[in-house]
LOKOLKE-855144 format. One record per residue (C-alpha): residue in one letter; x, z, y. Coordinates in steps of 0.001 Angstrom, whole numbers, always signed. Layout:
@code = A; x = X; z = Z; y = Y
...
! end
This chain:
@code = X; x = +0; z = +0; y = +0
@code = X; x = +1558; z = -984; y = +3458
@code = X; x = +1770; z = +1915; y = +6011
@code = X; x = -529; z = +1325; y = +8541
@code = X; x = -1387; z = +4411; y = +9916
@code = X; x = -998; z = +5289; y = +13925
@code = X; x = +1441; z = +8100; y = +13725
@code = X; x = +2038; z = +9779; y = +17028
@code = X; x = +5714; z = +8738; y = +16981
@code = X; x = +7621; z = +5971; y = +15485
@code = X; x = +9338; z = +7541; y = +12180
@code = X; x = +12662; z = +6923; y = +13372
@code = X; x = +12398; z = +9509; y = +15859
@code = X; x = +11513; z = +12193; y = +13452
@code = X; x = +13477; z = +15456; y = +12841
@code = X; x = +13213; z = +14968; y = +8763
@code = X; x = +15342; z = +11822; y = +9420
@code = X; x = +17274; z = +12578; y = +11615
@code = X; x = +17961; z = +16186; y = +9502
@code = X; x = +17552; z = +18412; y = +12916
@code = X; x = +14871; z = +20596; y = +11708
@code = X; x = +14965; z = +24138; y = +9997
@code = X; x = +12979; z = +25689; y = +7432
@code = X; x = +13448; z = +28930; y = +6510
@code = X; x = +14646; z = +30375; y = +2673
@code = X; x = +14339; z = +33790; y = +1563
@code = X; x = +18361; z = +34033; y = +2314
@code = X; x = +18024; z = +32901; y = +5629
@code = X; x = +14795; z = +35642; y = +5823
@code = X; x = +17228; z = +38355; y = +4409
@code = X; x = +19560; z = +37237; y = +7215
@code = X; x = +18011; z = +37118; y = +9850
@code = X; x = +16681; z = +40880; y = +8778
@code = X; x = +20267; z = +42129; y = +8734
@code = X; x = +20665; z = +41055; y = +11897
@code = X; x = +17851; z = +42654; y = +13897
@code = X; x = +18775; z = +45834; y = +12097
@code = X; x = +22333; z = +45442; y = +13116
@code = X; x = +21354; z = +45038; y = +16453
@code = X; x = +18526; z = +47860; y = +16789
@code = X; x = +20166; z = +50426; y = +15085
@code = X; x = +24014; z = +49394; y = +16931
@code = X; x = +25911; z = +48288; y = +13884
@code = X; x = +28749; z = +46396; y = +15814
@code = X; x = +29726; z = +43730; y = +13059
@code = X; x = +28799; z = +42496; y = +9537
@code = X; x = +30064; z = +40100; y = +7140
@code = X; x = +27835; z = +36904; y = +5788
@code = X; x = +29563; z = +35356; y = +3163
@code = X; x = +28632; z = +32350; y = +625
@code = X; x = +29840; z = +28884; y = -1273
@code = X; x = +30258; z = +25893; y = +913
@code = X; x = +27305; z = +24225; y = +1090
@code = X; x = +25088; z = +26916; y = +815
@code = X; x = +23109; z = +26567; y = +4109
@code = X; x = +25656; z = +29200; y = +6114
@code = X; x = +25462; z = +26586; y = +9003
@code = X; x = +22305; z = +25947; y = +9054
@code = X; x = +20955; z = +29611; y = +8696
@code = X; x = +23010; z = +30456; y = +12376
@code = X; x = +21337; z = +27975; y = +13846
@code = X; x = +17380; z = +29400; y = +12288
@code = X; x = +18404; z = +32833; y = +13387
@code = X; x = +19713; z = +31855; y = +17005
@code = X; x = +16791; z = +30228; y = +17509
@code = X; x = +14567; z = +32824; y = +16383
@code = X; x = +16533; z = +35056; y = +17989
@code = X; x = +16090; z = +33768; y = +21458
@code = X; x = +12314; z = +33377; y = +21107
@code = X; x = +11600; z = +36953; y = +19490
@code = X; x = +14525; z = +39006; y = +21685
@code = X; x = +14508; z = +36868; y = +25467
@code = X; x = +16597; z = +39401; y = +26796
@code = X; x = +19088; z = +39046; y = +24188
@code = X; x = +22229; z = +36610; y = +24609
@code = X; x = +23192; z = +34108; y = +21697
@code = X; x = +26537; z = +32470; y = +21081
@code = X; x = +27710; z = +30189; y = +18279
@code = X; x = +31132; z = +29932; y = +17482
@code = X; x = +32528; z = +27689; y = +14915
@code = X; x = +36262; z = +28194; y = +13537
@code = X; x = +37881; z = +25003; y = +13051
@code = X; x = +40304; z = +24431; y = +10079
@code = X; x = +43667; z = +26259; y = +10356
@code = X; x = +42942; z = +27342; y = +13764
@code = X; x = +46283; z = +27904; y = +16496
@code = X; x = +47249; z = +31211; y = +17026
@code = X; x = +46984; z = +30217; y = +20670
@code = X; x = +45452; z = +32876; y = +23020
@code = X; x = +44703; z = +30424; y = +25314
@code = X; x = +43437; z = +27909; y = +22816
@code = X; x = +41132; z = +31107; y = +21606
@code = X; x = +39912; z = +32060; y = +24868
@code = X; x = +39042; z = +28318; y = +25815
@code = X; x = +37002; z = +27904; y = +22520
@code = X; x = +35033; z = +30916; y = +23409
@code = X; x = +34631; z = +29669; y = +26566
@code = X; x = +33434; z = +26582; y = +25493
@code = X; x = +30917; z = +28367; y = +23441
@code = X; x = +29391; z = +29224; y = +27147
@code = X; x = +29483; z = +25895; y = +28344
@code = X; x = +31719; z = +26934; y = +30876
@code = X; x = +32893; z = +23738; y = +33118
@code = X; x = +36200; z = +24961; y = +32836
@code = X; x = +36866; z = +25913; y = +29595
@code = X; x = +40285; z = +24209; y = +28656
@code = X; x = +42341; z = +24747; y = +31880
@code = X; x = +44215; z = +27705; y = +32695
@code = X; x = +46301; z = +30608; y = +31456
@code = X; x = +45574; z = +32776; y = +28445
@code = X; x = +45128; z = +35737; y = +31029
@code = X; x = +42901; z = +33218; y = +33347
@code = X; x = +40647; z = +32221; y = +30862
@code = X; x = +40259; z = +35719; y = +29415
@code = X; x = +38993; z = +37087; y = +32164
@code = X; x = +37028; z = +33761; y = +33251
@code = X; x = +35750; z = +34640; y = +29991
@code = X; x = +34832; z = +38044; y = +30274
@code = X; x = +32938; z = +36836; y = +33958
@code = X; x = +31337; z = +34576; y = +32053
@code = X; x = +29851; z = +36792; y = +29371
@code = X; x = +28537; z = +39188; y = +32136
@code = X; x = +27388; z = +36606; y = +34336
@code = X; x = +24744; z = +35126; y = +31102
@code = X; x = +23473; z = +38467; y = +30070
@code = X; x = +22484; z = +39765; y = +33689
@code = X; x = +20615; z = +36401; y = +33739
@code = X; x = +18455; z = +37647; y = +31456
@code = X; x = +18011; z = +41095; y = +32748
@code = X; x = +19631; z = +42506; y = +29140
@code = X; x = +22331; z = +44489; y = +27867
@code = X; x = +23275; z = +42487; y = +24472
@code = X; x = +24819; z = +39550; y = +23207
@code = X; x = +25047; z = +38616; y = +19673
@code = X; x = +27933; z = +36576; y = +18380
@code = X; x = +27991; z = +34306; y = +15373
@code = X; x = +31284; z = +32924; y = +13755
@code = X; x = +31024; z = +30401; y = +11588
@code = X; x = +33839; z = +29732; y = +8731
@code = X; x = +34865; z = +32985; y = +10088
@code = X; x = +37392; z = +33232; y = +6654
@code = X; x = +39996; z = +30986; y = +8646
@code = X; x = +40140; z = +34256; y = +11296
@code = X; x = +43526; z = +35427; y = +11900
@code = X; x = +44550; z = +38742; y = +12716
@code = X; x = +45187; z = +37916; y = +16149
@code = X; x = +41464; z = +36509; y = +16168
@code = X; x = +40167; z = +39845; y = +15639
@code = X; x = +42391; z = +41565; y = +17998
@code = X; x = +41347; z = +38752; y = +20518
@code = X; x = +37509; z = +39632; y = +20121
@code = X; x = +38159; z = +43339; y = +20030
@code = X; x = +39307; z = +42869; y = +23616
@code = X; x = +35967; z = +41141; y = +24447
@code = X; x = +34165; z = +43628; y = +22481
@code = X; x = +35986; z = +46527; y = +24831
@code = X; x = +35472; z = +44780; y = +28135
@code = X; x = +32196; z = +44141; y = +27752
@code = X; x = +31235; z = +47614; y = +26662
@code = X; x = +33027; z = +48774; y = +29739
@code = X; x = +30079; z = +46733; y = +31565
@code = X; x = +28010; z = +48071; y = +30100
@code = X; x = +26881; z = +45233; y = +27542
@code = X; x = +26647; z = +45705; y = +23788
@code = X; x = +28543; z = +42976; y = +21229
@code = X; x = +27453; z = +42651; y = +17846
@code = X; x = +29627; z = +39583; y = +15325
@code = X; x = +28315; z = +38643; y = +12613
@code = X; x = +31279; z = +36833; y = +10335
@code = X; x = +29590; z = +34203; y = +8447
@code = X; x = +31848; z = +32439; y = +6150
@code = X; x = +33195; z = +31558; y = +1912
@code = X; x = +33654; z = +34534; y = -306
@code = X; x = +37343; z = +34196; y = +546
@code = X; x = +36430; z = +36363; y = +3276
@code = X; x = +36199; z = +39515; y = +1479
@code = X; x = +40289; z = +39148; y = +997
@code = X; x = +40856; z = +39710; y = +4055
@code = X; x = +38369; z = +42759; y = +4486
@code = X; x = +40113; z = +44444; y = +1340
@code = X; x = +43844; z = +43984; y = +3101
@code = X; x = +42574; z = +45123; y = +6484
@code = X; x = +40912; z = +48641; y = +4896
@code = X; x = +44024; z = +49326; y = +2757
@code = X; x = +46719; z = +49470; y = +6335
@code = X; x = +45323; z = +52120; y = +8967
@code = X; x = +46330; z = +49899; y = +11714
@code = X; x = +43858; z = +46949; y = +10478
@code = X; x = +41182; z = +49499; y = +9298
@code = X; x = +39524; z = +49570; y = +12854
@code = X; x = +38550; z = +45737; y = +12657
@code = X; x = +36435; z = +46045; y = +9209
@code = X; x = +34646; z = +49752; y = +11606
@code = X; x = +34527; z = +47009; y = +14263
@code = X; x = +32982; z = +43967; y = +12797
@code = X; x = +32686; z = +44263; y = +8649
@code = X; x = +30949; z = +47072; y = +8114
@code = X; x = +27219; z = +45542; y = +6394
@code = X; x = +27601; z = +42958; y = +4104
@code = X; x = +25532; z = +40600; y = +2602
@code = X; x = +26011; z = +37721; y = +60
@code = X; x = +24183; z = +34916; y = +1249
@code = X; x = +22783; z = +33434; y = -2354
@code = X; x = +21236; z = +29480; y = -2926
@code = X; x = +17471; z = +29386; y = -4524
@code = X; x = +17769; z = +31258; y = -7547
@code = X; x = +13777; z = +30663; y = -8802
@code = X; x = +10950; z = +28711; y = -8810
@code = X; x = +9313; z = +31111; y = -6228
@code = X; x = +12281; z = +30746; y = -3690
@code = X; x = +11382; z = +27559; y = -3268
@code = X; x = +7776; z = +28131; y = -1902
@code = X; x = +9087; z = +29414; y = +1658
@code = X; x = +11065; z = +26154; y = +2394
@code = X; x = +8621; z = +23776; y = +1007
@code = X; x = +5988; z = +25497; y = +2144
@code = X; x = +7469; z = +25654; y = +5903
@code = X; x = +7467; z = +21288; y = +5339
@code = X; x = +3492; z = +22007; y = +5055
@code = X; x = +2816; z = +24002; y = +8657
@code = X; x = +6554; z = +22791; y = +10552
@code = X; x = +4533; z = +20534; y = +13336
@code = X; x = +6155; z = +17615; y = +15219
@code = X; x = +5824; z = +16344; y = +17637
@code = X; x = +5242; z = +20009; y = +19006
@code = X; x = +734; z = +20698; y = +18678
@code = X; x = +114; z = +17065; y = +17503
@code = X; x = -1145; z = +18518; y = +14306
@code = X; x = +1243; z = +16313; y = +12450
@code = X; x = +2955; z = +18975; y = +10299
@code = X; x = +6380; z = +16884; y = +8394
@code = X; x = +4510; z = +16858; y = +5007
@code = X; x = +1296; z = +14985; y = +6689
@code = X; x = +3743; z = +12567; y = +8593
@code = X; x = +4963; z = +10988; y = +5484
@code = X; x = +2166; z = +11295; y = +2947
@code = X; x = -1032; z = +11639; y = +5507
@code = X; x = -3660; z = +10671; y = +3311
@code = X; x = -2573; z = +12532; y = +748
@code = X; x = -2125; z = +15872; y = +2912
@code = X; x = -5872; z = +15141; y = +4273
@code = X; x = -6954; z = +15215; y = +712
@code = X; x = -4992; z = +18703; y = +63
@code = X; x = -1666; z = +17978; y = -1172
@code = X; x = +701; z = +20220; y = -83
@code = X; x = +4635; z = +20599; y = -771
@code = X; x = +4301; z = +24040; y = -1214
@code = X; x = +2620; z = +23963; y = -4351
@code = X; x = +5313; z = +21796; y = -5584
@code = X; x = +7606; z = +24723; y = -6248
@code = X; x = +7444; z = +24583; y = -10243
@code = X; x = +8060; z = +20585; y = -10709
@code = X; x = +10928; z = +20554; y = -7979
@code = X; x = +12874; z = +23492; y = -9621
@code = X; x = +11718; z = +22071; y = -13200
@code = X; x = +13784; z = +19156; y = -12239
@code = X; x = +16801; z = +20980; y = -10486
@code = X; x = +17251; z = +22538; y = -13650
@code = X; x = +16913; z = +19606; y = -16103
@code = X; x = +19833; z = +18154; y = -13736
@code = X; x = +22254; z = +21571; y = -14355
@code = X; x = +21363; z = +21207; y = -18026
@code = X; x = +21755; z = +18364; y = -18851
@code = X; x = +25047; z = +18275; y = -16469
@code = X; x = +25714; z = +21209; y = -19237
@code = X; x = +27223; z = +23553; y = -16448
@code = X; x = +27574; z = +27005; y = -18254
@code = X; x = +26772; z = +29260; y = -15101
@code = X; x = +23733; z = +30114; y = -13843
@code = X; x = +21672; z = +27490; y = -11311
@code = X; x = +21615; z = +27966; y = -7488
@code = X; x = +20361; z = +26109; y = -5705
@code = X; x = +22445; z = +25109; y = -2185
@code = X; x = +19876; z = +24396; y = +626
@code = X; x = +21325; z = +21038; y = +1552
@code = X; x = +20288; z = +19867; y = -1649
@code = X; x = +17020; z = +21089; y = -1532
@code = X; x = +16310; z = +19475; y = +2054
@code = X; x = +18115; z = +16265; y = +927
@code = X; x = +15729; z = +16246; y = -2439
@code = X; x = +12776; z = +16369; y = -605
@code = X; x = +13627; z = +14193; y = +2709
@code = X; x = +14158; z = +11341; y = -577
@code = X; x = +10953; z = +12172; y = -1880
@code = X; x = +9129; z = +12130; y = +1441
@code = X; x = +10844; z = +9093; y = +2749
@code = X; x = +10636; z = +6729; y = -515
@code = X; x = +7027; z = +7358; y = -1444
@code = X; x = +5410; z = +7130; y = +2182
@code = X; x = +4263; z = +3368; y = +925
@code = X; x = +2580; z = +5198; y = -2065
@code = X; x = +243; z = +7175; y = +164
@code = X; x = -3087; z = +7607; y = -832
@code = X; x = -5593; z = +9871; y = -1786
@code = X; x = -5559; z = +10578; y = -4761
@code = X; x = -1526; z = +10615; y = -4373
@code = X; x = +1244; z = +13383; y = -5860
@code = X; x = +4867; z = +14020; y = -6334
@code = X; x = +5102; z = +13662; y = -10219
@code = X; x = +8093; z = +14975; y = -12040
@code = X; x = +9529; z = +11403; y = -11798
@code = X; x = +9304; z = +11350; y = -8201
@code = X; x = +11376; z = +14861; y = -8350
@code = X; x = +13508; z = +13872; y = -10941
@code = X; x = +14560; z = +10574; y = -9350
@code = X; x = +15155; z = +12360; y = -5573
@code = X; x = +17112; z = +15299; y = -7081
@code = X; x = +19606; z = +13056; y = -8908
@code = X; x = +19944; z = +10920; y = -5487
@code = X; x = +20621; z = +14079; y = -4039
@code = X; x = +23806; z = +14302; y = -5272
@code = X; x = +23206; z = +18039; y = -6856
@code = X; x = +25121; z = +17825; y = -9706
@code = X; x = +28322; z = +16403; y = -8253
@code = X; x = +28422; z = +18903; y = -5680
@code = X; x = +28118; z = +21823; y = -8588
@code = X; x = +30642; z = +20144; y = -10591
@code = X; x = +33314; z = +20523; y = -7190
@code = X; x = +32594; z = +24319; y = -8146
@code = X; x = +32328; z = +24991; y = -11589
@code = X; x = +35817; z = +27024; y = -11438
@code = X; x = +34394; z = +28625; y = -8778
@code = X; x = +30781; z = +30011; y = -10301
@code = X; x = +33037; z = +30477; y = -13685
@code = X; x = +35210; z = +33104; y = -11972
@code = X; x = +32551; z = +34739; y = -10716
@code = X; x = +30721; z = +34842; y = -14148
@code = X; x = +33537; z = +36279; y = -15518
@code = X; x = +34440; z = +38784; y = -12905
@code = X; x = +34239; z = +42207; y = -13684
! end
């Protein structure tokens, strides 16, 4: 059947293919419930750690977002480590700097852009009539030691103004090294009191019922915004009008995401990484919006056919050691 339907936008232009748009996961919920405990009960610092892939990315950006629409008076940075990051102090400061879109982020001295810096970071929370700013570091396992000294600084000016840092280190497992070696010397100890002390392992879908948040969210998620066009509708309208709904979908899509680690014959247990989820069912979405109809549904086929072009199974296999060790761990 040939697409003929008056959708408000042209499909091009739509978040699902374009992969901007969030949907929450019951990792991402966990999260984003560390944080606002963090933050109203004045835990400094925590560690977020997971396997590449995982949705790490991705879950910073849901819980900035949310963030800055549930807390207004709240300030939100994102800070992304890049790989094997200079021990520059300038080069630090400018990157955090550039983090607050400051115009001149990558001129100066070390000393000049630290205290630009710290200028900065008081001039965007009194904007918003607040006391806090929230800090996320992403790939925050490729921190240095002179990293954390670096943001301990920030941490102490600012609480000198009178404004409240919390970091939240989100980053691989690796990162839990580096917490070990810091509590075992007393001059290092101070950064895990600073910004390690909750923890939280930041897990793929691990069930069936996982998977009814984020496919569920594809069922209510509305663009453009109050159109009434929620993503699932977009691409399968007269289906959706009929009562078809992703959400329900849970059983067949994870019935097919494990036929893939089976028969793949990968001897630790499946987990699901959320880029693999979204990519399964932007395929499925995307391929069968010519099949629309009524009487229309994802079969197993559809699932099975969308997870393998999802490129599941190859990513796994890139880990196997990795999910063995842990298996195996004591």
């Amino acid at each position: 059947m040939l697409d003929t339907l008056q959708r408000p936008v042209d499909t091009a232009e739509h978040p699902l293919l374009n992969q901007t748009y969030i949907v929450p996961t019951p990792s991402i919920a966990e999260m984003y419930a560390l944080v606002r405990q963090c933050v109203r009960r004045g835990i400094a610092g925590a560690v977020i750690y997971g396997h590449t892939r995982w949705g790490k990315t991705y879950a910073i950006r849901y819980c900035a977002r949310l963030l800055q629409q549930e807390l207004r008076r709240v300030v939100v940075l994102s800070v992304g480590m890049p790989q094997n990051p200079s021990r520059s102090e300038a080069l630090f400061f400018g990157m955090l700097l550039e983090a607050t879109r400051h115009a001149r982020a990558d001129s100066g001295s070390a000393l000049q852009r630290r205290l630009r810096l710290y200028h900065r970071l008081a001039e965007i929370v009194e904007r918003v009539s607040g006391n806090t700013l929230v800090v996320f570091v992403d790939e925050a396992q490729r921190l240095e030691l002179e990293h954390y000294e670096w943001l301990r600084d920030v941490q102490d000016e600012l609480s000198r103004r009178g404004i409240r840092m919390f970091t939240f280190l989100v980053g691989q497992p690796g990162i839990l090294n580096r917490k070990s070696s810091f509590k075992q010397n007393v001059d290092t100890s101070q950064i895990v009191a600073r910004f390690m002390i909750e923890e939280m392992r930041f897990a793929g879908l691990r069930g069936a019922e996982d998977l009814q948040m984020p496919l569920g969210a594809y069922d209510t998620s509305v663009f453009p915004e109050a159109s009434g066009w929620t993503y699932t509708r977009f691409f399968l309208q007269r289906a959706f009008d009929r009562g078809f709904r992703l959400g329900e979908q849970h059983a067949l899509l994870w019935e097919a995401f494990d036929a893939a680690h089976r028969c793949a014959r990968f001897d630790f247990p499946m987990e699901i990484p959320m880029e693999y989820l979204a990519r399964a069912v932007e395929i499925a979405l995307t391929d069968n919006m010519e099949h629309d109809a009524p009487d229309f549904a994802l079969t197993p086929a559809c699932w099975e056919q969308a997870v393998d072009e999802s490129n599941f199974v190859a990513a796994l296999e890139e880990l196997r050691i990795v999910f063995v060790d842990e298996t195996c761990a004591p």
